[in-house]
N, C-alpha and C positions, 0 to 999 in steps of 0.2 A: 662749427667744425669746418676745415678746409675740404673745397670743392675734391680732392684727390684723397682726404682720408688725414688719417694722425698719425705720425710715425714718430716711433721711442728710436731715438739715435744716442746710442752710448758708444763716443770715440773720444780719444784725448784732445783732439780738435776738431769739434763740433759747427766751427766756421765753412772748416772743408764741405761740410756737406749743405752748403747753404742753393745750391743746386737745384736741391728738393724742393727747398722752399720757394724757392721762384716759380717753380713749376705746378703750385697749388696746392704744394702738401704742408700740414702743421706740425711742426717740429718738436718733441719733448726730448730735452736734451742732459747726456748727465757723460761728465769726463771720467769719468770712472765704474766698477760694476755694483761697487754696493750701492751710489749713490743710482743707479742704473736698474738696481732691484729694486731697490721701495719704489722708483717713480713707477717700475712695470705695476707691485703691487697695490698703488696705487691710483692707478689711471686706465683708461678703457684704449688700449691704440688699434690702429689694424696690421701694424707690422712692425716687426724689429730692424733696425741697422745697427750692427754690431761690429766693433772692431776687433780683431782674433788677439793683436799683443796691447792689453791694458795694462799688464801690469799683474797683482797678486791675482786677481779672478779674470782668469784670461777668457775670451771670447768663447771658446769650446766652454768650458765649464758656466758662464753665463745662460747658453745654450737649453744645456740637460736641464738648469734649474728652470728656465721659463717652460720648455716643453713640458715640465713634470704637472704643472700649475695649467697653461693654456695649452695642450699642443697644438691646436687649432690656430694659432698667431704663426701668421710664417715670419720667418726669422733669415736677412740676407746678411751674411758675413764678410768683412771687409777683410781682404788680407792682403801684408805687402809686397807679397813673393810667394813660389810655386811651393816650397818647402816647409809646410807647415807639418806638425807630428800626425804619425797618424791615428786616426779615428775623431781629429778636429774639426770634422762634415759632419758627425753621425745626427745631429740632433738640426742641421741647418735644414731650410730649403732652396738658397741658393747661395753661390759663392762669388765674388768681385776681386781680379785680383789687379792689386796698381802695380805696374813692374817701374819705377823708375826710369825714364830714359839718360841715357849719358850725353853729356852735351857733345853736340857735333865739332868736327876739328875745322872748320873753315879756312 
């Protein structure tokens, strides 16, 4: 195990988060949610990174399923903007949001 713990990272690009792994954490990684639930259900992690738009099982609904199973795994959600629907938190325990910056006019 890495010195910082095992973290399930389900994003469409799992490079992004390579961050983590510099930083001591072990990465289990799945670009999408179904491939995202067998690894949860089948692996021991200490926490989720999740991204909120995957696609047909979005982040929220990834969410309720692992809390339903571990609620004890806390679970941080990536999202890319302030306006996500709501009730999209109810199941997280923290939220990251990337805003894009706009390139500067020089």
């Amino acid at each position: 195990m890495a010195a910082n713990g095992t973290l399930l990272c389900i994003h469409r690009n799992p490079a992004q988060l390579s961050l983590l792994e510099k930083n001591g954490y072990e990465l289990v990684t799945a670009t999408n949610g179904h491939d995202g639930l067998r690894l949860f259900l089948s692996r021991t992690v200490d926490a989720i990174v999740i991204e909120h738009h995957l696609g047909v099982l979005n982040g929220s609904f990834m969410a309720a399923e692992i809390k339903q199973v571990r609620p004890k795994v806390p679970i941080v959600m990536l999202g890319e903007h302030a306006e996500l629907p709501d009730g999209a938190f109810k199941f997280v325990d923290a939220l990251v949001f990337h805003i894009p910056r706009k390139p500067s006019a020089c």
